[in-house]
ChimeraX commands (.cxc) that place a marker at each C-alpha (Angstrom):
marker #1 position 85.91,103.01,73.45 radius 0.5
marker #1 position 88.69,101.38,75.01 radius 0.5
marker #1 position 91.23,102.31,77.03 radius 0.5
marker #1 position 94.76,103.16,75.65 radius 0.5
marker #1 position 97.22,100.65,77.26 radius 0.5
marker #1 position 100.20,103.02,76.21 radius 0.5
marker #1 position 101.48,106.20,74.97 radius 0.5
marker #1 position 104.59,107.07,72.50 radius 0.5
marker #1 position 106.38,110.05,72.78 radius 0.5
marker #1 position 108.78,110.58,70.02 radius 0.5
marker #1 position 112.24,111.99,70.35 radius 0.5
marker #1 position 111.26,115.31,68.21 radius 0.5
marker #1 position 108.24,116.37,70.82 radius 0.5
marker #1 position 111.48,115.85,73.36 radius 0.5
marker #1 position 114.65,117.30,71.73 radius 0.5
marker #1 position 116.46,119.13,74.26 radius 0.5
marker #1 position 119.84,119.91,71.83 radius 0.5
marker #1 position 120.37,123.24,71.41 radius 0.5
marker #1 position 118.45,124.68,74.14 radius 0.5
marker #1 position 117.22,128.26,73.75 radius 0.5
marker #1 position 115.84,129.13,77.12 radius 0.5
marker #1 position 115.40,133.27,77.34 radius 0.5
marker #1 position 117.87,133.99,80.31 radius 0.5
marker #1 position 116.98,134.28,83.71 radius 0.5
marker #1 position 114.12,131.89,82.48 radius 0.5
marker #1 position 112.43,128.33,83.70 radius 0.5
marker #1 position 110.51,126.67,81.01 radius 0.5
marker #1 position 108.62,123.40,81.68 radius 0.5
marker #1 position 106.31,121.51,79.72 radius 0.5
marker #1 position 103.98,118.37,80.49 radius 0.5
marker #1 position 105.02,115.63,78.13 radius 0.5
marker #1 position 102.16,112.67,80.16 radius 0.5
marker #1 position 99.59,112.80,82.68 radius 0.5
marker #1 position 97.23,109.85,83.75 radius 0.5
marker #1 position 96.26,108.77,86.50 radius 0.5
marker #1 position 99.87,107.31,87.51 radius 0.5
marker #1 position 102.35,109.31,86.35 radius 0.5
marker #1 position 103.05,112.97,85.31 radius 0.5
marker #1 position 106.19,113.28,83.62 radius 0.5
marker #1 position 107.59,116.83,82.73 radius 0.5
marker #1 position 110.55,118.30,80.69 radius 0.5
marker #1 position 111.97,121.21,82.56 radius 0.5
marker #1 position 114.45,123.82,81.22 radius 0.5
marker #1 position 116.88,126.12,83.12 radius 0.5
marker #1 position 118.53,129.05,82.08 radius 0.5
marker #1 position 122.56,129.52,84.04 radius 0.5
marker #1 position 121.68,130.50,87.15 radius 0.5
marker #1 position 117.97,129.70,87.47 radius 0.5
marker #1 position 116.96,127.63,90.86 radius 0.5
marker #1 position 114.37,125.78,92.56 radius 0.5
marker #1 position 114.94,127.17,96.38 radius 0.5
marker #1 position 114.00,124.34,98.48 radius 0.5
marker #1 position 110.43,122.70,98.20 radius 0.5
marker #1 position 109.31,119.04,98.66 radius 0.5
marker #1 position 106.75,117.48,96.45 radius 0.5
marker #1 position 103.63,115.40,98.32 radius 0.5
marker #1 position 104.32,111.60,95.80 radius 0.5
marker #1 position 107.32,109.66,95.13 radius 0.5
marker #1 position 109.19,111.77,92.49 radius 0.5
marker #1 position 112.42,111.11,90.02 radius 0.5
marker #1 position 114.56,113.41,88.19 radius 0.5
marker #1 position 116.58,112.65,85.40 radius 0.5
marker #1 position 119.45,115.16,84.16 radius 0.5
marker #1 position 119.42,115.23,80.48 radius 0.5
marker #1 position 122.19,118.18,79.56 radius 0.5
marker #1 position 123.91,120.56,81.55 radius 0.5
marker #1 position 124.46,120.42,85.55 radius 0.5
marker #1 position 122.88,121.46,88.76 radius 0.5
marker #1 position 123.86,122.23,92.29 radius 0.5
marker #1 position 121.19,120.01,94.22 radius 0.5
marker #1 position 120.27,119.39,98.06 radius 0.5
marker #1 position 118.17,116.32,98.80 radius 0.5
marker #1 position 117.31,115.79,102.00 radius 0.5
marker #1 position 120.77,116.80,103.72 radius 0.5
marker #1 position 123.10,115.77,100.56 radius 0.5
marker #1 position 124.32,117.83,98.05 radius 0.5
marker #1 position 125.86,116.90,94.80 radius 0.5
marker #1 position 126.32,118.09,91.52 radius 0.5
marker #1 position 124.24,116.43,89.23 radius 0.5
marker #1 position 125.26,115.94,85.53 radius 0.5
marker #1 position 123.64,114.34,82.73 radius 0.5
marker #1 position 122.60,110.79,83.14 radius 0.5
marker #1 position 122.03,111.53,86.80 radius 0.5
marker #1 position 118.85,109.88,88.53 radius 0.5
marker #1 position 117.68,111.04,91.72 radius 0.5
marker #1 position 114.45,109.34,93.29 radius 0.5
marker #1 position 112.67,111.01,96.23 radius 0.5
marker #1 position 109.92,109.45,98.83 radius 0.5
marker #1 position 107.18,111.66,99.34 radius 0.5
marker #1 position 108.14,114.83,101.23 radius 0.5
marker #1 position 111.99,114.91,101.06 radius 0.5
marker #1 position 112.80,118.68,101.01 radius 0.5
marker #1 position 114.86,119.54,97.80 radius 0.5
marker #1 position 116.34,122.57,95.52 radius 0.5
marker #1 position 117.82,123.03,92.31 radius 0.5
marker #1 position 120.39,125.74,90.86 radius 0.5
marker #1 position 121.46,125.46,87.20 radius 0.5
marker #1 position 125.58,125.74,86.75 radius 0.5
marker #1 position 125.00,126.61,82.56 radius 0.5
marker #1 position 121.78,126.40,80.77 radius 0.5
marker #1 position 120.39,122.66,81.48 radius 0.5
marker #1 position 117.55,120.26,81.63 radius 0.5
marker #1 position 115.68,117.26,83.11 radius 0.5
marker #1 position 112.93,115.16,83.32 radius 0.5
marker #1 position 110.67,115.29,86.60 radius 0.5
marker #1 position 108.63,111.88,87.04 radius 0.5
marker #1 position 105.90,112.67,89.38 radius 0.5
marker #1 position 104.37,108.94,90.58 radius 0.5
marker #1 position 100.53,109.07,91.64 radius 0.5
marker link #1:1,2 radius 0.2
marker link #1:2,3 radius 0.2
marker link #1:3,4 radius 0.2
marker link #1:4,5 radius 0.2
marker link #1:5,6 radius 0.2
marker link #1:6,7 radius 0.2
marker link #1:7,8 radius 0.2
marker link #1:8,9 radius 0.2
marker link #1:9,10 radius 0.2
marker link #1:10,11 radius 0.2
marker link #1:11,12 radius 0.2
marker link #1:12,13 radius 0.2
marker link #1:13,14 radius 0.2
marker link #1:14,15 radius 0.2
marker link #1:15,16 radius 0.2
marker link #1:16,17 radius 0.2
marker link #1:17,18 radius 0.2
marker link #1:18,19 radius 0.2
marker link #1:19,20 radius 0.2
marker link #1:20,21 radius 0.2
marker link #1:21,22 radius 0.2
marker link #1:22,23 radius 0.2
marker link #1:23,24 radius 0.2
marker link #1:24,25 radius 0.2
marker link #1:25,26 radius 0.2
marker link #1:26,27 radius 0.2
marker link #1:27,28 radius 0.2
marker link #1:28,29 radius 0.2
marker link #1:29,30 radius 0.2
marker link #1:30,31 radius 0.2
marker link #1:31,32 radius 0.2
marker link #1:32,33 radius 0.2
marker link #1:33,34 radius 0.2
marker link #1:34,35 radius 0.2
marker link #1:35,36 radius 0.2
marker link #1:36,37 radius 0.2
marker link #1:37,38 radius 0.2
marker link #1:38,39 radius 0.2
marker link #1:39,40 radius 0.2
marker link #1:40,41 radius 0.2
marker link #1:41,42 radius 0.2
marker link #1:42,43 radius 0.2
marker link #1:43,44 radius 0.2
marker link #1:44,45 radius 0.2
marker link #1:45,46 radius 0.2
marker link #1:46,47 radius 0.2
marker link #1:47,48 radius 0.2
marker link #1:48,49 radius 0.2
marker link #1:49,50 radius 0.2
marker link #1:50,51 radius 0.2
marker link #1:51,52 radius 0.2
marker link #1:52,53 radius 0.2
marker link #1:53,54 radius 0.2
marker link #1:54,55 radius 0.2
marker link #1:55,56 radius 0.2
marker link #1:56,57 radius 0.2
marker link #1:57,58 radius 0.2
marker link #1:58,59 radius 0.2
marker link #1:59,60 radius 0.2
marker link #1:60,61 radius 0.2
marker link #1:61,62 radius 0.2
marker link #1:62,63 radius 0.2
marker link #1:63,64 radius 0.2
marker link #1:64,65 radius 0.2
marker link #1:65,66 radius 0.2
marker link #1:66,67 radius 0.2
marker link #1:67,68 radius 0.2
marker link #1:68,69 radius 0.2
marker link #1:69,70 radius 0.2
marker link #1:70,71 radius 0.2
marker link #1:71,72 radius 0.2
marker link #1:72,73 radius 0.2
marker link #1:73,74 radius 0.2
marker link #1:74,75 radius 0.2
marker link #1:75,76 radius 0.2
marker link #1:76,77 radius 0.2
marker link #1:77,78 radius 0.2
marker link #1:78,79 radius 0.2
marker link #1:79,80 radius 0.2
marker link #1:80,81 radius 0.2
marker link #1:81,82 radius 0.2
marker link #1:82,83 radius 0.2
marker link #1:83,84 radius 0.2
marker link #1:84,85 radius 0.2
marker link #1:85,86 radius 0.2
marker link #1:86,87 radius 0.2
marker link #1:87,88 radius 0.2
marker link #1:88,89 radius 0.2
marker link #1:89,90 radius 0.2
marker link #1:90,91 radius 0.2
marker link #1:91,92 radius 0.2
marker link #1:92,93 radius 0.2
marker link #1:93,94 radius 0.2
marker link #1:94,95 radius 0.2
marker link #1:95,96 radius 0.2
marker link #1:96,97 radius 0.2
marker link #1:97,98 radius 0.2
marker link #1:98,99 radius 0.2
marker link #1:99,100 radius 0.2
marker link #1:100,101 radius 0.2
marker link #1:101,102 radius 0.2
marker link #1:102,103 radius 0.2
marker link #1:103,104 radius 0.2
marker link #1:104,105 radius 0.2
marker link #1:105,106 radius 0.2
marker link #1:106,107 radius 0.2
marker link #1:107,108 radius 0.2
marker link #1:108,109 radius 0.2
view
């Protein structure tokens, strides 16, 4: 059996529109893991947060809806959708959702 040399997620395993997160929730799900990559969908209710963590690989987050009060490192910023934030190993971060939002996390091995 061979190995797969790629994987296809379609856009209805991913829809984000009209997100229903219960309040005062988190919800994440694991769209890929190999040996490279895990890539999750994360979903915050208004008001939901990541307090300040780091992560021990490279990481990227992508904002897909909605908008977050981050830190990185020593910067804040509001991050919107579109937004791409990549992280080196280790760089202390947090997350607090303004309304109900959502992002990808890239997690590189």
């Amino acid at each position: 059996m061979s190995t797969p040399t790629h994987t296809v997620i379609s856009p209805a395993e991913i829809n984000t529109d009209n997100l229903s997160v219960p309040a005062q929730s988190i919800l994440s799900r694991s769209l890929l893991e190999n040996d490279k990559l895990k890539w999750m969908l994360f979903q915050f209710a208004e008001g939901q947060e990541l307090s300040e963590h780091t992560a021990s690989m490279p990481a990227i987050i992508n904002i897909l809806d909605g908008s977050f009060d981050c830190k990185i490192g020593e910067e804040t910023l509001i991050a919107q959708p579109g937004t791409l934030i990549y992280m080196e190993p280790n760089t202390p971060h947090s997350l607090k959702a303004k309304k109900t939002a959502s992002f990808y996390l890239m997690l590189l091995k």
